[in-house]
Predicted model as a PDB file, atoms N, CA, C, CB and O in Angstrom, pLDDT in the B-factor column:
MODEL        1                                                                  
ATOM      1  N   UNK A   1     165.306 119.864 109.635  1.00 59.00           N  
ATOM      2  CA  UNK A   1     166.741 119.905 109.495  1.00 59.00           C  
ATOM      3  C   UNK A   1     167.157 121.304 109.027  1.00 59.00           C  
ATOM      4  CB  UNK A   1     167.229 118.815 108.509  1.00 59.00           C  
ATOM      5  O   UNK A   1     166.309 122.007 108.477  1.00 59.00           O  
ATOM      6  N   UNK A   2     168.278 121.708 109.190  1.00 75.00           N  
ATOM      7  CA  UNK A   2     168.566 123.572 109.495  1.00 75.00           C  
ATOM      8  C   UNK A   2     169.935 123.003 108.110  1.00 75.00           C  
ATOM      9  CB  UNK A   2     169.393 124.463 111.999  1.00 75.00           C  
ATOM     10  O   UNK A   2     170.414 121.877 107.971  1.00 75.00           O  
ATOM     11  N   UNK A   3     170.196 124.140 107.381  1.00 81.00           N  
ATOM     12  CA  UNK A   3     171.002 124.047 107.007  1.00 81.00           C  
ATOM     13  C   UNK A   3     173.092 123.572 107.691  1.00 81.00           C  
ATOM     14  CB  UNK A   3     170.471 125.028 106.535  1.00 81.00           C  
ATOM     15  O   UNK A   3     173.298 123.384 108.890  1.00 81.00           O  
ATOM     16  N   UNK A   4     173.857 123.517 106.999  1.00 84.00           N  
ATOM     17  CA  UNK A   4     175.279 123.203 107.452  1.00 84.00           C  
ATOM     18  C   UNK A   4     175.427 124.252 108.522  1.00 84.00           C  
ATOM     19  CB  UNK A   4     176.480 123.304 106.234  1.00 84.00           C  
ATOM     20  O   UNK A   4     174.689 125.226 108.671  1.00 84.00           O  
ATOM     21  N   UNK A   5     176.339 123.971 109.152  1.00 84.00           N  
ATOM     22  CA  UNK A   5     177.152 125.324 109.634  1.00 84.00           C  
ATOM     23  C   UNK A   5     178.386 125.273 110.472  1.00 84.00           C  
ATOM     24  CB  UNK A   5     176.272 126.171 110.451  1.00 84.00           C  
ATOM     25  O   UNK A   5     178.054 124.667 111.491  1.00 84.00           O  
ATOM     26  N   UNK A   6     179.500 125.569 110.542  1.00 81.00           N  
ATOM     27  CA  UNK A   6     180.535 125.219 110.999  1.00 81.00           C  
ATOM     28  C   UNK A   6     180.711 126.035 112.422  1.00 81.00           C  
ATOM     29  CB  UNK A   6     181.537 125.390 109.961  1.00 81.00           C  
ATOM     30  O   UNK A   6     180.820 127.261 112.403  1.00 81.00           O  
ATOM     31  N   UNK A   7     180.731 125.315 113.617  1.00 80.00           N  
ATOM     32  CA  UNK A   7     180.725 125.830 115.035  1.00 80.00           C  
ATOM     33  C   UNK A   7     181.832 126.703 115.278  1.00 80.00           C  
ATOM     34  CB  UNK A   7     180.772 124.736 116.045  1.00 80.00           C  
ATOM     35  O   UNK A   7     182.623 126.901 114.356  1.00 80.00           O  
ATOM     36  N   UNK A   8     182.000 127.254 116.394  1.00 81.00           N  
ATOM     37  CA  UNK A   8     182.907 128.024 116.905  1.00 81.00           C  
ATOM     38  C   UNK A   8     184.456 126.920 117.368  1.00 81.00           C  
ATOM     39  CB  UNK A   8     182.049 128.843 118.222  1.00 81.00           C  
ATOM     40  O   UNK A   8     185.485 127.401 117.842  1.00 81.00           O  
ATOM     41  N   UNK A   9     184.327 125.990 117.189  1.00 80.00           N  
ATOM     42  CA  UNK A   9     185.138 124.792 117.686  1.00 80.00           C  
ATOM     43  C   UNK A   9     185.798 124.615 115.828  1.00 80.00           C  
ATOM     44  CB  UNK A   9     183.893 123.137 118.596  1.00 80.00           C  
ATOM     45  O   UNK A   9     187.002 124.668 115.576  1.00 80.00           O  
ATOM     46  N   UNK A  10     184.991 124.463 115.020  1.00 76.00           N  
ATOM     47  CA  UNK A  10     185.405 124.644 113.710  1.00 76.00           C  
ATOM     48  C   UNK A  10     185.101 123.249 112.993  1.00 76.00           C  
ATOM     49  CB  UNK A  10     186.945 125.097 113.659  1.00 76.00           C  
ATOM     50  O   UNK A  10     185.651 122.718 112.028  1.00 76.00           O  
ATOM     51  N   UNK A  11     183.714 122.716 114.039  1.00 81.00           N  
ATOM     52  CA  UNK A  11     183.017 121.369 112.827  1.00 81.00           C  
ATOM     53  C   UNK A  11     181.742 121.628 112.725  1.00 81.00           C  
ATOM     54  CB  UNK A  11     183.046 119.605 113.300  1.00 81.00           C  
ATOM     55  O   UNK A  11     180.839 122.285 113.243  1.00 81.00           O  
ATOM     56  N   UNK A  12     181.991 120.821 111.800  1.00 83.00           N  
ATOM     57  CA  UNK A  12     180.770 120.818 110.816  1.00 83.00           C  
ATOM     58  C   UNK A  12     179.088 120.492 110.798  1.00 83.00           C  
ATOM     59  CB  UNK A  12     181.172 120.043 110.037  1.00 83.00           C  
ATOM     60  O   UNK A  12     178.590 119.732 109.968  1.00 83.00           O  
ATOM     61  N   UNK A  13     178.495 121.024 111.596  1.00 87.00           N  
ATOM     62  CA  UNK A  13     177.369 120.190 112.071  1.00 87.00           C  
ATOM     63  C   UNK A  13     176.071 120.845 111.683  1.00 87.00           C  
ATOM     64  CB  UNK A  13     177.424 119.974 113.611  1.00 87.00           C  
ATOM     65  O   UNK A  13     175.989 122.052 111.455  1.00 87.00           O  
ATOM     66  N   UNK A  14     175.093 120.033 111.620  1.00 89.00           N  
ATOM     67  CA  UNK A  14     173.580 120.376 111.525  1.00 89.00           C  
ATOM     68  C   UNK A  14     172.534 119.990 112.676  1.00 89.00           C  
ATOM     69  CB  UNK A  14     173.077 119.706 110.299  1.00 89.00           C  
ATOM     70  O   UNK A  14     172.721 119.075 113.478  1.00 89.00           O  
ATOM     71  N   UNK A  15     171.498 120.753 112.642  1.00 89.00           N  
ATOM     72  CA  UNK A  15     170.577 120.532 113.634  1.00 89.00           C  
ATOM     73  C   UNK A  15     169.391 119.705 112.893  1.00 89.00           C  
ATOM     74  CB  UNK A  15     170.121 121.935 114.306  1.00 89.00           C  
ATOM     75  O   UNK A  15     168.716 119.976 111.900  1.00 89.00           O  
ATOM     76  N   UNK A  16     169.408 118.488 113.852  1.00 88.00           N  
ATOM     77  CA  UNK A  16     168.375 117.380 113.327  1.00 88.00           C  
ATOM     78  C   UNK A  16     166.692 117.661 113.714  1.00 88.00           C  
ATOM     79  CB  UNK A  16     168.862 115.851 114.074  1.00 88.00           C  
ATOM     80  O   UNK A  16     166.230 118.231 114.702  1.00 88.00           O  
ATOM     81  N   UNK A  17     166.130 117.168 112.795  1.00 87.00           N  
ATOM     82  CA  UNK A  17     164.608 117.318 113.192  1.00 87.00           C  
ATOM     83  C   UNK A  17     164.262 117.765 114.320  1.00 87.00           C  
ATOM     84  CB  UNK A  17     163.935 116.241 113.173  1.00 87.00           C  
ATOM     85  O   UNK A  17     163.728 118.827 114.640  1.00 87.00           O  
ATOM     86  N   UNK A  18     164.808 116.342 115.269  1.00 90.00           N  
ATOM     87  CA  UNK A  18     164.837 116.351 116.605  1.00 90.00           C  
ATOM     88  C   UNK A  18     164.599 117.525 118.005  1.00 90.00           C  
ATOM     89  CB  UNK A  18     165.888 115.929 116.587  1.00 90.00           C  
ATOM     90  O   UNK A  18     164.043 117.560 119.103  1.00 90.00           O  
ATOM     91  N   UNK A  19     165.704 118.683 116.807  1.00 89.00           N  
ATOM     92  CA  UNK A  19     166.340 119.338 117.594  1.00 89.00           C  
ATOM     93  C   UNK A  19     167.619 119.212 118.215  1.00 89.00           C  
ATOM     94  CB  UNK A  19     165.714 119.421 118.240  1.00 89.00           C  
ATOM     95  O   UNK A  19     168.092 120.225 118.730  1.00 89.00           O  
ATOM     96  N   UNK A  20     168.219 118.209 118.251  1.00 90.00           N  
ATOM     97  CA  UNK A  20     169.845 117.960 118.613  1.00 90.00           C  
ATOM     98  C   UNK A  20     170.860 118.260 117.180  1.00 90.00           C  
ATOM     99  CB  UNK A  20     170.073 116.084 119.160  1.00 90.00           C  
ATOM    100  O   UNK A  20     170.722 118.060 115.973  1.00 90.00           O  
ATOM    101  N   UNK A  21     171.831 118.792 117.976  1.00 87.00           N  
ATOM    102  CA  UNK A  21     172.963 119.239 116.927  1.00 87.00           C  
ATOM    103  C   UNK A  21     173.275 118.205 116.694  1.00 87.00           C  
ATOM    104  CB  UNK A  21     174.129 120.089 117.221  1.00 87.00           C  
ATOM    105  O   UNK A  21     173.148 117.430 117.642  1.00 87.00           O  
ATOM    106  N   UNK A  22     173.828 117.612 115.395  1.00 89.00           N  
ATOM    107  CA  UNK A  22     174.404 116.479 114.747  1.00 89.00           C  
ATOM    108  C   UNK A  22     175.617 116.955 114.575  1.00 89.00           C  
ATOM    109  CB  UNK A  22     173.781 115.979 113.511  1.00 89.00           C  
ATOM    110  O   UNK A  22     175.484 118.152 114.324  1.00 89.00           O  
ATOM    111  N   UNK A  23     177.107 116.564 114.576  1.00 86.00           N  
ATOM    112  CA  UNK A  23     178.436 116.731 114.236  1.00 86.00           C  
ATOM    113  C   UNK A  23     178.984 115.641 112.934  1.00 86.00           C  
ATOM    114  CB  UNK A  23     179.236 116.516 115.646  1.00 86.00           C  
ATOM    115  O   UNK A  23     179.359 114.501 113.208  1.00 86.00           O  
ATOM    116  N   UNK A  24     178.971 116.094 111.705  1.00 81.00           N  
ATOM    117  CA  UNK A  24     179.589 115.688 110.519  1.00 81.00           C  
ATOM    118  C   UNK A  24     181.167 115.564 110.272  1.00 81.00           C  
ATOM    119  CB  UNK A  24     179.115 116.527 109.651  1.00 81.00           C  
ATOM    120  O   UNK A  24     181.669 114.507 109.888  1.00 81.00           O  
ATOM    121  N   UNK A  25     181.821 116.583 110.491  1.00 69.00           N  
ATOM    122  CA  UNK A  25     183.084 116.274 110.088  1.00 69.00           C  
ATOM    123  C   UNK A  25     183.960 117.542 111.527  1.00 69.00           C  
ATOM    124  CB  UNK A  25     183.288 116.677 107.991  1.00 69.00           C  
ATOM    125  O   UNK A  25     184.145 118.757 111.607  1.00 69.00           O  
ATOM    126  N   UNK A  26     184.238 116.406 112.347  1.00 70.00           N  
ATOM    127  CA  UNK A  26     185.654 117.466 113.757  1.00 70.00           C  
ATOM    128  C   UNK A  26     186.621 117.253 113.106  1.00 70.00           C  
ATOM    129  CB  UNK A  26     186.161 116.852 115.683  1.00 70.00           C  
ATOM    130  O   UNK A  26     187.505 117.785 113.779  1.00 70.00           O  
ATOM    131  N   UNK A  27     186.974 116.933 112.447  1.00 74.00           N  
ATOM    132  CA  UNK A  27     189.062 117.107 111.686  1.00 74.00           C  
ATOM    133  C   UNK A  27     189.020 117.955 111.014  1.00 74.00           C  
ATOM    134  CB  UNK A  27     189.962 115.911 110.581  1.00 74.00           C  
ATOM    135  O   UNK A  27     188.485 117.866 109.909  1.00 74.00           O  
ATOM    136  N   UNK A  28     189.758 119.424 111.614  1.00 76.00           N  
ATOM    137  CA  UNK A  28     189.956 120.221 111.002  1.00 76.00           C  
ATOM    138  C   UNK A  28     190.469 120.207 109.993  1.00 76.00           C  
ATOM    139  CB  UNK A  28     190.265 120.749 111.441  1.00 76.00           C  
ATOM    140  O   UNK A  28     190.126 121.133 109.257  1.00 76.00           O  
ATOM    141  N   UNK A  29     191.459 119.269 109.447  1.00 82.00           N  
ATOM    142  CA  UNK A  29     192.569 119.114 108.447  1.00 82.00           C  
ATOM    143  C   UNK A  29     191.571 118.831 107.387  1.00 82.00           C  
ATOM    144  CB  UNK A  29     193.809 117.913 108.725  1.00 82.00           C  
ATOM    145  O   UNK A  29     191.493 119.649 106.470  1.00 82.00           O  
ATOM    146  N   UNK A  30     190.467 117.344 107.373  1.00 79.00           N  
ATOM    147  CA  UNK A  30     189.500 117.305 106.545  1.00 79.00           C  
ATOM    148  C   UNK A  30     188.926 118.465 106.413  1.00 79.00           C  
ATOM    149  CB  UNK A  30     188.699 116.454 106.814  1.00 79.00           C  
ATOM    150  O   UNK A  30     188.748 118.744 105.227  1.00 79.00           O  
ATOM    151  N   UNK A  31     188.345 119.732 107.591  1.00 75.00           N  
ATOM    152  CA  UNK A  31     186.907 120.606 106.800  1.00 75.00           C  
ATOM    153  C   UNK A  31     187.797 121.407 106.151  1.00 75.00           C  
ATOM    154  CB  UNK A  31     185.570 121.624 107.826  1.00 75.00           C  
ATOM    155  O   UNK A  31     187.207 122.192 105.409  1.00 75.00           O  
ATOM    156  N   UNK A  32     188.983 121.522 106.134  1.00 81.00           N  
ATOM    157  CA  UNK A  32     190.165 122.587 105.499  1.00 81.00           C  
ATOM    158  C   UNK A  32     190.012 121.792 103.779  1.00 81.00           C  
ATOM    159  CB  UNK A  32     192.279 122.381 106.520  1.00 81.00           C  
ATOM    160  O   UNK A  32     190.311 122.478 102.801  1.00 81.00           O  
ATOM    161  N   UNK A  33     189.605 120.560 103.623  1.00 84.00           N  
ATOM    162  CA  UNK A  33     190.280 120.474 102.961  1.00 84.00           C  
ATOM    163  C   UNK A  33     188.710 120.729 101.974  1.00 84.00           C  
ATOM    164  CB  UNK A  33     191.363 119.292 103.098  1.00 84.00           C  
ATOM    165  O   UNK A  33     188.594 121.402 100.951  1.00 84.00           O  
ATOM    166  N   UNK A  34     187.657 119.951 102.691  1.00 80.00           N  
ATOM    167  CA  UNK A  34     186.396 120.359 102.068  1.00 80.00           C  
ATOM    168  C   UNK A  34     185.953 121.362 101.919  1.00 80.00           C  
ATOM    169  CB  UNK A  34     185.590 119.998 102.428  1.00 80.00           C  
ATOM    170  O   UNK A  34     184.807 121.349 101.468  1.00 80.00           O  
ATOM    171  N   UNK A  35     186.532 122.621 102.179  1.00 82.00           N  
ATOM    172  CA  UNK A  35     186.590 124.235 102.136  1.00 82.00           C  
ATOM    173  C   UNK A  35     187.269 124.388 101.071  1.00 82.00           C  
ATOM    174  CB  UNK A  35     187.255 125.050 103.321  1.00 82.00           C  
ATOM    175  O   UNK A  35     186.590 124.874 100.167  1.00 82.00           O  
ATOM    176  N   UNK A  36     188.604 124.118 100.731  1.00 89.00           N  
ATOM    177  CA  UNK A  36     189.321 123.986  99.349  1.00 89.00           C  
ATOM    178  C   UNK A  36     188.594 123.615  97.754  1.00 89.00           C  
ATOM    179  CB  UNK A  36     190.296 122.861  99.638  1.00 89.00           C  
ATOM    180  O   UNK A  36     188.420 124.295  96.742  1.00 89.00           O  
ATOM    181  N   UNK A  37     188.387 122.654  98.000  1.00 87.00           N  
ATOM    182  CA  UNK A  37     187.129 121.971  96.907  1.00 87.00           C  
ATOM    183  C   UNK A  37     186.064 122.887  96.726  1.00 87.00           C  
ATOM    184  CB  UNK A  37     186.334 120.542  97.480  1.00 87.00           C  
ATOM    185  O   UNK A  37     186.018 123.400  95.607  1.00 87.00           O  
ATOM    186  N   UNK A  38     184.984 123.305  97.743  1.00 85.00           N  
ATOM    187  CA  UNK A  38     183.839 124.020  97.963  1.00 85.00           C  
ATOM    188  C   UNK A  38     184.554 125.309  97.109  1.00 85.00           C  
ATOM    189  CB  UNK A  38     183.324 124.208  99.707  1.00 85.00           C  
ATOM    190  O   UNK A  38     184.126 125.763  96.048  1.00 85.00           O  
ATOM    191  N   UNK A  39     185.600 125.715  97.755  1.00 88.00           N  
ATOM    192  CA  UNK A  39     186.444 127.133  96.628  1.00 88.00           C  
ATOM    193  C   UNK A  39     186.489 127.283  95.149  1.00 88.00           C  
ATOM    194  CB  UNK A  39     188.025 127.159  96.751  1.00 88.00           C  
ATOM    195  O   UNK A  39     186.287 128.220  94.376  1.00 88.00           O  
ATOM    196  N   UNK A  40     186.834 125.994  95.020  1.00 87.00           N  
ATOM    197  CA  UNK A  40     187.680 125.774  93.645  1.00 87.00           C  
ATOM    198  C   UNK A  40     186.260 125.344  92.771  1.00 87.00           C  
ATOM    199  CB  UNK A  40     189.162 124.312  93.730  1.00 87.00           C  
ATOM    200  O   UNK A  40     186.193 125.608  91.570  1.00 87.00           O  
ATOM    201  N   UNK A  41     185.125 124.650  93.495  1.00 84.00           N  
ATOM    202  CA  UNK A  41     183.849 124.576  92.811  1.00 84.00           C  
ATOM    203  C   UNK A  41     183.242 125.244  92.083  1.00 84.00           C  
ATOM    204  CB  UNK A  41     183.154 124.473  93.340  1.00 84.00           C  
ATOM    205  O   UNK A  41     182.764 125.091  90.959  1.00 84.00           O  
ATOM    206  N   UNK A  42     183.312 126.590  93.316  1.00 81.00           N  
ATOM    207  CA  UNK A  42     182.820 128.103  92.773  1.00 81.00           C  
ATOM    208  C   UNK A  42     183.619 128.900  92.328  1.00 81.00           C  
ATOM    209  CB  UNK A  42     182.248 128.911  93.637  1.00 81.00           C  
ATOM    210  O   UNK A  42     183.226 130.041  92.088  1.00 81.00           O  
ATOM    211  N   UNK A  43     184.703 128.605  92.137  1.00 83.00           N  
ATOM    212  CA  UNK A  43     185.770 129.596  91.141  1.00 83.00           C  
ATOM    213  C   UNK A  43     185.269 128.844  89.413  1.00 83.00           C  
ATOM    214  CB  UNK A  43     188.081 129.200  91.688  1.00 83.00           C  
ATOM    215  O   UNK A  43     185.331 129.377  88.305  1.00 83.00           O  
ATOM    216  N   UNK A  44     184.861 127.649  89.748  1.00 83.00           N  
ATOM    217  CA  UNK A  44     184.639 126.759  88.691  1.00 83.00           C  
ATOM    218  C   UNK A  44     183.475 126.976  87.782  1.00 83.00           C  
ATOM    219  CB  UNK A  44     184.538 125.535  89.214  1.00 83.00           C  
ATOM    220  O   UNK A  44     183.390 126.841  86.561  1.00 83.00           O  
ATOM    221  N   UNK A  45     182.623 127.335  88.649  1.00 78.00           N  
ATOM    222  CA  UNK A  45     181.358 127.451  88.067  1.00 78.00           C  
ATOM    223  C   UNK A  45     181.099 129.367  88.007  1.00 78.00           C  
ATOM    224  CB  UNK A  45     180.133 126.437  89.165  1.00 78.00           C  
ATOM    225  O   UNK A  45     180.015 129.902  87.773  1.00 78.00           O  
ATOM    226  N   UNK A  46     182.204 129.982  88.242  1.00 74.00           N  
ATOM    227  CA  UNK A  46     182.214 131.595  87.801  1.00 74.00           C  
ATOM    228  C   UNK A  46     182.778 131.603  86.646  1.00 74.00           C  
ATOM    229  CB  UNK A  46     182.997 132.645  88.706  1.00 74.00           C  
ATOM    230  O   UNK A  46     182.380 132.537  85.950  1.00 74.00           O  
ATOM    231  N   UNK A  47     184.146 130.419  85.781  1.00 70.00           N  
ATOM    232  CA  UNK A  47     184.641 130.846  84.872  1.00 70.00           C  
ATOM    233  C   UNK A  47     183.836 129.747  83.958  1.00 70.00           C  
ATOM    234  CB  UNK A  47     186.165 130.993  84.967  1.00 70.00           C  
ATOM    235  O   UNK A  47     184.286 129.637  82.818  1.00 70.00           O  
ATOM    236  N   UNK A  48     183.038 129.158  84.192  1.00 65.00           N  
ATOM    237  CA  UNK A  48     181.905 128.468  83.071  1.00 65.00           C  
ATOM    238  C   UNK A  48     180.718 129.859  82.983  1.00 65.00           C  
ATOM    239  CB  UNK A  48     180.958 126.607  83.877  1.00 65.00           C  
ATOM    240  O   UNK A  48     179.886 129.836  82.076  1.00 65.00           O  
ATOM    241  N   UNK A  49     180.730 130.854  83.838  1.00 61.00           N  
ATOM    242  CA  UNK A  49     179.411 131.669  83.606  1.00 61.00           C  
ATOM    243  C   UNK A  49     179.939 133.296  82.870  1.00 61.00           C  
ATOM    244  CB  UNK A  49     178.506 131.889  85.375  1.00 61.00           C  
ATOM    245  O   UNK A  49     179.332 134.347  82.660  1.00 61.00           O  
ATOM    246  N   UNK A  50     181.094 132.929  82.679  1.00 57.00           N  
ATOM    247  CA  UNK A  50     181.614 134.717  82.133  1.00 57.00           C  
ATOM    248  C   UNK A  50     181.133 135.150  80.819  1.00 57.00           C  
ATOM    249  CB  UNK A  50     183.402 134.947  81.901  1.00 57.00           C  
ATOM    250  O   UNK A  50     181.249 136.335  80.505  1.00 57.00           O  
ATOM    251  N   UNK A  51     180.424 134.011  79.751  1.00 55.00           N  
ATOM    252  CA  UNK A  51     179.941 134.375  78.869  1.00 55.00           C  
ATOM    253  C   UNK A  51     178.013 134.503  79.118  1.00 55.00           C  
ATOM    254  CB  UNK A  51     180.591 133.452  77.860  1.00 55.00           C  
ATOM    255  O   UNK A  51     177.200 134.847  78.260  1.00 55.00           O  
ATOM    256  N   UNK A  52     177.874 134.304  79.826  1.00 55.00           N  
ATOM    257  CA  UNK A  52     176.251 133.864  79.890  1.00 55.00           C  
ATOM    258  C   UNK A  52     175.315 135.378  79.877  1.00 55.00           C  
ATOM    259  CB  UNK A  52     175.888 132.842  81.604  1.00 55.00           C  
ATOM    260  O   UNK A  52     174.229 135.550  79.322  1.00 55.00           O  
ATOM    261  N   UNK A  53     176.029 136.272  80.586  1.00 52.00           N  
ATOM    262  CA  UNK A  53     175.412 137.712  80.438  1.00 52.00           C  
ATOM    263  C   UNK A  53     175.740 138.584  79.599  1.00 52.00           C  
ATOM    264  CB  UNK A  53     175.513 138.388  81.397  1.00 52.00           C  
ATOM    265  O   UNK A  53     176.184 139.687  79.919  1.00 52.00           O  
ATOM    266  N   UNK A  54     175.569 138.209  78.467  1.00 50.00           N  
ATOM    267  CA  UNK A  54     176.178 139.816  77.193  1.00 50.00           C  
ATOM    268  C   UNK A  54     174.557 140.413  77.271  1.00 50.00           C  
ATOM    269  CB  UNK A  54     176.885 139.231  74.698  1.00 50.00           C  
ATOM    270  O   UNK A  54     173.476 140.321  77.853  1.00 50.00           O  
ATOM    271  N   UNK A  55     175.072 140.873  76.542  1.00 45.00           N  
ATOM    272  CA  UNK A  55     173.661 142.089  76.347  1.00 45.00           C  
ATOM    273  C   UNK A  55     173.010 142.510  75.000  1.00 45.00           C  
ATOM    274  CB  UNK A  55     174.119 143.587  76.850  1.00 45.00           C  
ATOM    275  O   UNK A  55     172.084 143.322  74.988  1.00 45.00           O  
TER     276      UNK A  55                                                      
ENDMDL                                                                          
END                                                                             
């Protein structure tokens, strides 16, 4: 199994063992929205890490 990756069409799919592409999420409106979250995750977990490197 290959990691995520979002096609030129703009869903969401992975390549199975197999070798066949698998398609997870075609509603753009959904991967828009799971792109939002995925954002706000890592904005999330940058302002939990601003103290972790002093020196």
């Amino acid at each position: 199994m290959t990691a995520l990756i979002i096609d030129a069409d703009g869903r969401l799919t992975y390549m199975g063992e197999d070798g066949c592409r698998r398609q997870i999420v075609g509603d753009l409106e959904l991967l828009g929205r799971l792109r939002q979250l995925q954002a706000k995750d890592w904005a999330d977990r940058d302002d939990d890490d601003d103290g972790d490197l002093q020196s």
